[in-house]
N, C-alpha and C positions, 0 to 999 in steps of 0.2 A: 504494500500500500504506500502510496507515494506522502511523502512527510513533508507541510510545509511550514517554513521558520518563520515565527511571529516577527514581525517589523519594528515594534515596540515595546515599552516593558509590561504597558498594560496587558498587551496582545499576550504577550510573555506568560503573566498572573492566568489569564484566560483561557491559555493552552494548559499549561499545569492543572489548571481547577479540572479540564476536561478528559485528560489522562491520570490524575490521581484515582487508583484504585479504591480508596477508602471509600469513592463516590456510590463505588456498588457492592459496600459490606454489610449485608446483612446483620438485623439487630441481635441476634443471637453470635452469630464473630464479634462484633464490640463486646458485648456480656464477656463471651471468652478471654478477647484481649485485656479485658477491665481487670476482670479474675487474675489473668497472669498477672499484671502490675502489682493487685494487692500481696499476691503471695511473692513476687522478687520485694515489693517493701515489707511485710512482713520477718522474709528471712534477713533481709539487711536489719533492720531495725532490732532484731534479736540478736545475732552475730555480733553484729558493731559494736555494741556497749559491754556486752559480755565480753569479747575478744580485751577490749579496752581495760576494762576495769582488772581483768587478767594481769596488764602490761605493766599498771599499777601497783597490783595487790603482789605480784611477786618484784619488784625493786627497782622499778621502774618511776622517774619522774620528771620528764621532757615532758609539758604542756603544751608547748610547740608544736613538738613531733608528734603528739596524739592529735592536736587539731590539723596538723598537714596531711594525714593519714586518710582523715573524712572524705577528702577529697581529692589528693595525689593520683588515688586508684583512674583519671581521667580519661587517660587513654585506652580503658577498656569503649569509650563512646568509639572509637575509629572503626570497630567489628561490627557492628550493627550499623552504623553508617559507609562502610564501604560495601556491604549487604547490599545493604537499599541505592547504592548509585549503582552497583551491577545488573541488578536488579530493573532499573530503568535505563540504563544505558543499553539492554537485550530488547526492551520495549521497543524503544526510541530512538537507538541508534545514538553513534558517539555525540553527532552534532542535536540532537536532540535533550540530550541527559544533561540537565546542571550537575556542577560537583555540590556547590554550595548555595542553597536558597534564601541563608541571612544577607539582609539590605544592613545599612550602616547602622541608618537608626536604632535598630531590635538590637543591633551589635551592641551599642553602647549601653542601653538597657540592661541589655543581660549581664554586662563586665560591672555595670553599676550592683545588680542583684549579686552578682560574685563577689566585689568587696565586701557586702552585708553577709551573703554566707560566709564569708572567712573568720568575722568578726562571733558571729552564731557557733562555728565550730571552736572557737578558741576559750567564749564563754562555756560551754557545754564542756568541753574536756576539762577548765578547771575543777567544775563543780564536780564530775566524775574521778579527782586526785584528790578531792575532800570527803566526798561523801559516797555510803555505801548503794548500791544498783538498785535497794527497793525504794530508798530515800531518793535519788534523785529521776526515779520514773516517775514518784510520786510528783516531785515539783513539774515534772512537764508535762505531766497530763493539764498541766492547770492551762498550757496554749492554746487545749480548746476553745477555752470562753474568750481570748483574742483574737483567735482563728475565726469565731464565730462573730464577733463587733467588726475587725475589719471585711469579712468578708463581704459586711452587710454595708459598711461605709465603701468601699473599691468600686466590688464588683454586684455589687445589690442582689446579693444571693437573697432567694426568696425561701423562706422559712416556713414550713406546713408545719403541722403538730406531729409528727412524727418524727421531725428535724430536731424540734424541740427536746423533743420527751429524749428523745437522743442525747442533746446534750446536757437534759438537766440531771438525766442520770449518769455519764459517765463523769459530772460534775461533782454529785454527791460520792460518786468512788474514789475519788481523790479525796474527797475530805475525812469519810470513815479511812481511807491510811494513813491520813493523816494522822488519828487519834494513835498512832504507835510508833510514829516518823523520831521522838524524842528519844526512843530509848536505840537507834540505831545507829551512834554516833561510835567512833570505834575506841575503842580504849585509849590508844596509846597519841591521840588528836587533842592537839586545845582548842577550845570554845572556839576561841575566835577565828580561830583558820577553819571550824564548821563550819561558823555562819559568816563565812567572808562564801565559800563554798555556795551555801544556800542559796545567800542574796543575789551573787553572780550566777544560780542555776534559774532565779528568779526571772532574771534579765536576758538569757538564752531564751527561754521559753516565751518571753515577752515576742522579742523581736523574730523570733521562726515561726511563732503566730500571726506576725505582720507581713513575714517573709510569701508564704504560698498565695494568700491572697496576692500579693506583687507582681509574683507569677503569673496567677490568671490574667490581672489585670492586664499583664506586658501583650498575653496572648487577644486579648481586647483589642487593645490600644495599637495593634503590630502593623496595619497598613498593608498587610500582605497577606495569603491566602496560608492559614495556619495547618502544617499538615505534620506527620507524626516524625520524619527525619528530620523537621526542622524542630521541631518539640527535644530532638535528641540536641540538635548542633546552641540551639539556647540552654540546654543543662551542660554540654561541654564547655562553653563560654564561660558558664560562670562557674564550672568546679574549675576550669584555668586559674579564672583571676583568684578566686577563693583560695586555689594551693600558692598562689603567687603572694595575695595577703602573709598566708603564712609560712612563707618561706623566707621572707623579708626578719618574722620574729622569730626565725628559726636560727636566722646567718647572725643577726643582732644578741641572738640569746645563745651563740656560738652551739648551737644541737648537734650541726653537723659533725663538728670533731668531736663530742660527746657519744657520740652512737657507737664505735667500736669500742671503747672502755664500757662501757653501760652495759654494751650484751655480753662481755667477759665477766663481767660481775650480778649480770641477772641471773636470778634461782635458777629460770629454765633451762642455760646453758645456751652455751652463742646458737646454736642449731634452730633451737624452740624460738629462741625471741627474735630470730630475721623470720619465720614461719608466721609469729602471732603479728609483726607489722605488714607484711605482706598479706596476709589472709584479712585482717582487721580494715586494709585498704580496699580488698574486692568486695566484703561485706557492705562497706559504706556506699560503693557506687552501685550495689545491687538496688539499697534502701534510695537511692536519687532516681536511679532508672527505673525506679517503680512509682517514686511520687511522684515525678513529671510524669509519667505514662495516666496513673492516677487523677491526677487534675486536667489531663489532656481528653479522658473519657467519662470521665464525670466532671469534679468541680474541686475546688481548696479545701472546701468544709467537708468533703467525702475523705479526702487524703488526713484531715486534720484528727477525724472522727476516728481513720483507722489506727493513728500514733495514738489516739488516747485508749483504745480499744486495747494495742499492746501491752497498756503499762501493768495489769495484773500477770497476763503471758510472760511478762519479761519479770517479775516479781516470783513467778512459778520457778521458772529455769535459774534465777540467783538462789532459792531455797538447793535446789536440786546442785549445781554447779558449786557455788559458793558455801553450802551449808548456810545457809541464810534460815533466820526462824519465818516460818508459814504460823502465823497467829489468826483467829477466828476474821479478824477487820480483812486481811486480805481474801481469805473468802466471800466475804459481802461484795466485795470491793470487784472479785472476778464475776462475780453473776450480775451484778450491774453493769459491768461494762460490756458484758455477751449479749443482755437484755438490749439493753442503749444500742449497740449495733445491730442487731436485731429489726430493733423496731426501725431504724433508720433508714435501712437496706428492705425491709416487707414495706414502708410506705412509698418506699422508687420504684417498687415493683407492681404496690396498685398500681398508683401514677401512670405508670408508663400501660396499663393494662387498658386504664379506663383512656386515654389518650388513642388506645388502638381501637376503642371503640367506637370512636367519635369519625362523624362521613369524611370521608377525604377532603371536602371544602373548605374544613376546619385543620389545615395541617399542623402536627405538631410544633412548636417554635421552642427548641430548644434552650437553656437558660445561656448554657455554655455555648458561645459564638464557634469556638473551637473545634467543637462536636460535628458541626456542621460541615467541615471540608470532606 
């Protein structure tokens, strides 16, 4: 079939929009796809902080290095993006296939959102060298209810009673752990480097509540036809600049030369601890390639709903892993937040039920602009 080359960049947008595949994916593949994302953020989101707190708890204390790690893992995005240009380069032929679909604009955006991840991941790793893995899941479930005010100030996520009841339960789960958060401080810690800990796990959780919203919003705001490689090459942009952030307090906080004396002296032996920063690296970029995938097929407040869903999961596996005490609160604490997800996920599934019922004159109009490519 003969291929002919758009003139201009509009034309450009308007060939893309007519040869993107996603245009004829069926709403049972999106479900699919949605699924993969939760379970790649999932296992990141489980992984990463366990792996971490690991890196920690046997003799380890580069704060740096644990925030560089979040996102170092970066160029795993090249495999799944040189996928997708072979992929339509067999469509479309050489002169057909863009390598790269970001415009300047979005560029900058996203390296803007990558300095704020760098900053997110450097708070989050301190609090994780102060405090124990059911204390500080506890503090970030709390990003829900920021998750949930910016999403509604950005990107005017619309709120049913199912959304709700969502998160005023997995709101109340955080607070029954809370009632046990006191006695989890570790022995051998003074006060005030806990709660220097806290209050900075406080301010992570602030700002990664502000952060996904930004996200969607970028995907709003982009000027361009939003499709799922380009949804990867904006999460590469910004774990770039994010490991770039942190590489700057890495060279300043001299880590680099620290790292071969560190793993000669870590419990695990040199072996173990190049394995748990390496493995701790791919975890973190499973937990990104699943929450941009995440908010790309749903919304911020879906992505936001399933980090606070983990936080009893990730509470289970520190009992298990860590010997951590399993106390009655964190049982409440996990049937609220299964419930809360629950009901969150059974009310997008009326939704969407009663929406397929409605005559085709009434088409569905998606909340997520994104969804629609």
């Amino acid at each position: 079939m003969e291929m002919h080359q758009p003139r201009d960049p509009e034309d450009n947008l308007q060939f893309e929009k007519i040869v993107d595949p996603r245009e004829k994916m069926s709403k049972a593949l999106k479900r699919c796809l949605l699924l993969l994302n939760l379970a790649l953020m999932v296992l990141g989101e489980s992984g990463g902080p366990l792996l971490m707190r690991l890196y920690f708890n046997r003799g380890g204390n580069r704060i740096w290095l644990s925030s560089w790690l979040e996102t170092g893992g970066w160029p795993i995005f090249l495999f799944p993006l040189l996928f997708s240009y072979l992929h339509r380069r067999s469509k479309l032929g050489e002169q057909g296939a863009r390598l790269f679909f970001m415009k300047p604009r979005l560029f900058v955006a996203s390296a803007s959102l990558g300095l704020l991840t760098g900053l997110v991941d450097y708070l989050y790793a301190y609090g994780m060298s102060r405090l124990p893995v059911s204390t500080i899941s506890l503090i970030n479930s709390s990003q829900l209810a920021f998750n949930a005010l910016f999403s509604f100030l950005l990107v005017r996520q619309r709120f049913t009673p199912f959304s709700i009841n969502s998160v005023v339960l997995l709101t109340i789960g955080a607070i029954v752990l809370g009632l046990h958060s006191s006695s989890d401080r570790p022995k051998d810690e003074a006060k005030d480097q806990y709660y220097m800990g806290f209050f900075v796990s406080i301010g992570a959780a602030v700002l990664y509540g502000l952060l996904l919203p930004m996200v969607e919003f970028t995907y709003k705001r982009a000027k361009q036809a939003i499709t799922y490689p380009l949804v990867m090459e904006i999460q590469m942009v910004m774990s770039i600049f994010a490991t770039a952030f942190c590489t700057v307090g890495m060279l300043v906080n001299k880590d680099f030369k620290a790292i071969g004396s560190e793993a000669r002296e870590h419990e695990l032996g040199v072996v173990k601890y190049y394995v748990v920063l390496v493995c701790s690296a791919i975890f973190w970029q499973f937990f990104y390639l699943g929450a941009v995938g995440v908010i790309f097929y749903a919304s911020s407040l879906v992505a936001g709903i399933t980090s606070a869903t983990l936080l009893p999961i990730l509470e289970i596996l520190a009992v298990i892993f860590y010997k951590e005490k399993f106390k009655g609160e964190k049982g409440i604490s996990l049937t609220l937040a299964l419930w809360g997800f629950t009901s969150y996920f059974y009310g997008e599934l009326k939704g969407n039920n009663q929406q397929d019922q409605k005559p085709e004159s009434e088409p569905h109009q998606c909340p997520n602009s994104s969804s629609q490519v």
